[in-house]
C-alpha positions as CSV (number, residue, x, y, z in Angstrom):
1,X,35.6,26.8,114.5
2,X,37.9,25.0,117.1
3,X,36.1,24.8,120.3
4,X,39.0,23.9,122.3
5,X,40.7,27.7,122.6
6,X,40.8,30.8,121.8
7,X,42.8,33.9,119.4
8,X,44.4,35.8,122.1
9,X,46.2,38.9,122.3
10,X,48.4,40.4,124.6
11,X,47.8,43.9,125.6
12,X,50.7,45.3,128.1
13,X,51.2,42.7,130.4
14,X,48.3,41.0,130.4
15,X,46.6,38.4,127.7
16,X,43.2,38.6,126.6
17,X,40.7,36.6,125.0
18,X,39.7,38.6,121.6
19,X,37.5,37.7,118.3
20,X,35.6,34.6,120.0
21,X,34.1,33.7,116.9
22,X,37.8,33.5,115.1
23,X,40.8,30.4,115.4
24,X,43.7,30.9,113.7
25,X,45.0,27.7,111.3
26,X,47.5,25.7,112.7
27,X,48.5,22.0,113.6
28,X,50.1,20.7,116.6
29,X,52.1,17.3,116.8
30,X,52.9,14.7,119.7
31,X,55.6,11.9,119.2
32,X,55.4,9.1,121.9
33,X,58.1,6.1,122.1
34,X,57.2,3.8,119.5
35,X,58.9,0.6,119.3
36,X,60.8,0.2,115.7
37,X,63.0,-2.6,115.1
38,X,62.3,-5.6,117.6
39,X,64.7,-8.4,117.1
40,X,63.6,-10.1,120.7
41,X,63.9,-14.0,119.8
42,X,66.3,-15.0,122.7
43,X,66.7,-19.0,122.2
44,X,66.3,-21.3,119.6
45,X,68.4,-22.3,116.6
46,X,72.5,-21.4,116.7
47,X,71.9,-19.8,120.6
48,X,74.4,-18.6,122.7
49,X,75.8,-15.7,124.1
50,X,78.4,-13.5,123.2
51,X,80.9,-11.2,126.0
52,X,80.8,-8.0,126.4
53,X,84.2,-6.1,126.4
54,X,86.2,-3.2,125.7
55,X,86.2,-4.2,121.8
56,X,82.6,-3.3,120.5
57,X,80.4,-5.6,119.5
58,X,77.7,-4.2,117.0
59,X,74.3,-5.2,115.4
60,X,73.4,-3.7,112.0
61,X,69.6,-2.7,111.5
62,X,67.4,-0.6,109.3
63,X,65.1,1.9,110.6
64,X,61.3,1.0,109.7
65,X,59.4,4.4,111.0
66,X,60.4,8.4,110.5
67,X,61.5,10.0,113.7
68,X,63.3,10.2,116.5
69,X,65.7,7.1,117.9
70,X,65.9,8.2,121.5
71,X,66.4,4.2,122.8
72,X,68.1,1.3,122.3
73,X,67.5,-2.1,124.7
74,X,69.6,-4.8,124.3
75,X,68.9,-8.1,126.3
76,X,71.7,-9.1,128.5
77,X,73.0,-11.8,130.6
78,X,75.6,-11.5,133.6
79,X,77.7,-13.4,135.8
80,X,79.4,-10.6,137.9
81,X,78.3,-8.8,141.0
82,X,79.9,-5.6,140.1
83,X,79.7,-4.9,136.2
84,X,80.3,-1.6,134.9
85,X,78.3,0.4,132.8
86,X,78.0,-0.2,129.3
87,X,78.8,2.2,126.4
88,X,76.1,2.4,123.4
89,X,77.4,3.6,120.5
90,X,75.4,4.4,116.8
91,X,77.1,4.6,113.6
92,X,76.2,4.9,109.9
93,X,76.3,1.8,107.6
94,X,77.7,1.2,104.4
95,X,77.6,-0.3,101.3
96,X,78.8,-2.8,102.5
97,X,76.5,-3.6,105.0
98,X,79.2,-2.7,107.9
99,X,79.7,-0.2,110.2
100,X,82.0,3.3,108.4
101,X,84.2,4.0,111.8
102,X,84.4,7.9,112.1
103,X,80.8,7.8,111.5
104,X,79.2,8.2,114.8
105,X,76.1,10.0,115.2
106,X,74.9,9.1,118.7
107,X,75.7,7.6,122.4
108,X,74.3,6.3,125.3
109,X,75.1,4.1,128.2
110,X,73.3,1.2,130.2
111,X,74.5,2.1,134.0
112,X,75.4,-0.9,135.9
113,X,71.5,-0.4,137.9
114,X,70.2,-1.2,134.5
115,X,72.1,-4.8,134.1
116,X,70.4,-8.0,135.3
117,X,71.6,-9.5,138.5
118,X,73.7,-12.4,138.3
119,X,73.4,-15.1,136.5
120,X,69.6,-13.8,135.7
121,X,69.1,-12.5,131.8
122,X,66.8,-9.0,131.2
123,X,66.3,-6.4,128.6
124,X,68.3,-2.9,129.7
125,X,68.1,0.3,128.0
126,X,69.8,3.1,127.0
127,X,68.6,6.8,126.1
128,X,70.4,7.9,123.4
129,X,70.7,11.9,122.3
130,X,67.5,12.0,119.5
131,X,68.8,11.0,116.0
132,X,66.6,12.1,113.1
133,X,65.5,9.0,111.2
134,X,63.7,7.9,108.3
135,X,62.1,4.6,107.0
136,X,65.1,2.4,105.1
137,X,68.4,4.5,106.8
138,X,70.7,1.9,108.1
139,X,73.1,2.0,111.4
140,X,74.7,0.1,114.0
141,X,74.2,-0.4,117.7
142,X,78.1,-0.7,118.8
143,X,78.2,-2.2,123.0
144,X,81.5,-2.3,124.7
145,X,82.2,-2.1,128.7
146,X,85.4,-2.0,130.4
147,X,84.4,-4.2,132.9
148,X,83.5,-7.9,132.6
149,X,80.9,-10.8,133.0
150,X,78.1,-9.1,130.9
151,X,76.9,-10.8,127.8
152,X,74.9,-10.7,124.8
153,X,72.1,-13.7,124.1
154,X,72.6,-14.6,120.2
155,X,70.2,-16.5,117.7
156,X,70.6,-17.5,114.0
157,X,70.2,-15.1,111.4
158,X,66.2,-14.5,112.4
159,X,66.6,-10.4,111.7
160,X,66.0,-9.3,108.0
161,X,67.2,-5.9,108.4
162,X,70.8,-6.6,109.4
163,X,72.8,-8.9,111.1
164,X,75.7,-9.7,114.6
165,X,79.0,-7.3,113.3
166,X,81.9,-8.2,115.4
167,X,85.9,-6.8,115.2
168,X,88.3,-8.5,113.3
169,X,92.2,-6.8,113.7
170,X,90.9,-3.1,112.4
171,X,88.3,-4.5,110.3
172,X,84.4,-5.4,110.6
173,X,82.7,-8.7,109.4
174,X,79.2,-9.8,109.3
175,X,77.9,-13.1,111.6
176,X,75.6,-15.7,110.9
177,X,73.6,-14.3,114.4
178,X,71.9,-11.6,115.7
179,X,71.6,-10.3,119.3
180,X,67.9,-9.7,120.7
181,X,67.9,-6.1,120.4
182,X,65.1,-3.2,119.8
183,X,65.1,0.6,119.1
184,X,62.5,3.5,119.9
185,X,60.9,6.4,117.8
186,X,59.7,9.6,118.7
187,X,57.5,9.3,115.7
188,X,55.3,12.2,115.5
189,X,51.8,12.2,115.3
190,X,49.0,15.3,114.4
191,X,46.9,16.1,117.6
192,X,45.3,19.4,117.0
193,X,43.8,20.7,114.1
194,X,42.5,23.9,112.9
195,X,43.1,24.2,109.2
196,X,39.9,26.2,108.4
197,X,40.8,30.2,107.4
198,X,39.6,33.4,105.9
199,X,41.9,35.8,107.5
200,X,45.7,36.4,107.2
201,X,45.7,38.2,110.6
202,X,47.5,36.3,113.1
203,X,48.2,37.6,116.9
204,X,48.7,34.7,118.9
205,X,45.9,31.5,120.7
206,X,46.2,28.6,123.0
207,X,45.1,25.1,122.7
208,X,44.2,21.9,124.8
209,X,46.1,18.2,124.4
210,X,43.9,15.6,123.5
């Protein structure tokens, strides 16, 4: 019943092509970059910008689509001609609303190619190691840098799902902002299908991408 391969067996070294007329049932699953949160309003009411240092500076945001978050871009602005790289950091939320320190479950960094040139303002991204996800978890993006002149570009309170989180002495508190920011999904996503069976026989088969 599934015309693009075949049940195959493997007899010594070699594989063969047996029972034409038979699939066996299975599913197979892709899971492209899908864009999730997108907070990417850049001016308008309470802008600004916000520098970038060695104490983090985090944004709090719920995740809207089950998968993986391999990437976070943040937009920036810069006025040096040698900034360093910056350090992405994601931590688990609260009750509260604020990051739980100890908490981290992922990192990633922006190299210094990534930032815009000075005095110029662009999105830059991180890869991040894959953190399982589902719809309604909350976490923080958490950007320091030990060098200088990078910056973050802030709007009023325009982002539902969270909001700007900045240090104060050992303790977090919430803004009235939010930095342009988005996050990426693996989300996965059915491509092949055979769920038709009569047989509990299984030896092995092959299968095309859509």
């Amino acid at each position: 019943p599934y015309p693009s391969g075949y049940w195959v067996s493997q007899t010594g070294g070699a594989w063969e092509k047996i029972l034409t007329n038979q699939d066996w049932a299975f599913k197979t699953y892709v899971a492209p970059d899908t864009l999730d949160q997108n907070q990417s309003q850049t001016s308008g009411t309470g802008g600004g910008t916000r520098a970038l240092g060695t104490t983090p500076v985090g944004q709090t945001f719920t995740v809207g689509r089950y998968g993986l978050i391999d990437q976070v871009s943040v937009y920036l602005t810069n006025s040096s001609t040698t900034p360093a790289p910056i350090t992405v950091t994601i931590l688990k939320v609260g009750i509260n609303g604020l990051p739980v320190s100890g908490t981290q479950v992922a990192t990633g960094t922006i190299p210094s190619s990534a930032l815009p040139q000075p005095y110029a303002r662009k999105w830059a991204s991180a890869a991040i190691k894959p953190l399982l996800v589902k719809s309604g978890d909350r976490y923080a993006i958490l950007l320091s840098t030990s060098g200088s002149g990078v910056q973050l570009v802030l709007v009023s309170d325009v982002y539902s799902g969270g909001t700007q989180v900045i240090r104060n002495g050992t303790s977090w508190v919430a803004t009235s902002s939010d930095f342009a920011f988005q996050t990426y999904v693996l989300e996965p996503i059915l491509d092949q299908a055979q769920t038709a069976y009569n047989h509990g026989e299984y030896l092995g088969g092959t299968y095309r991408l859509a």
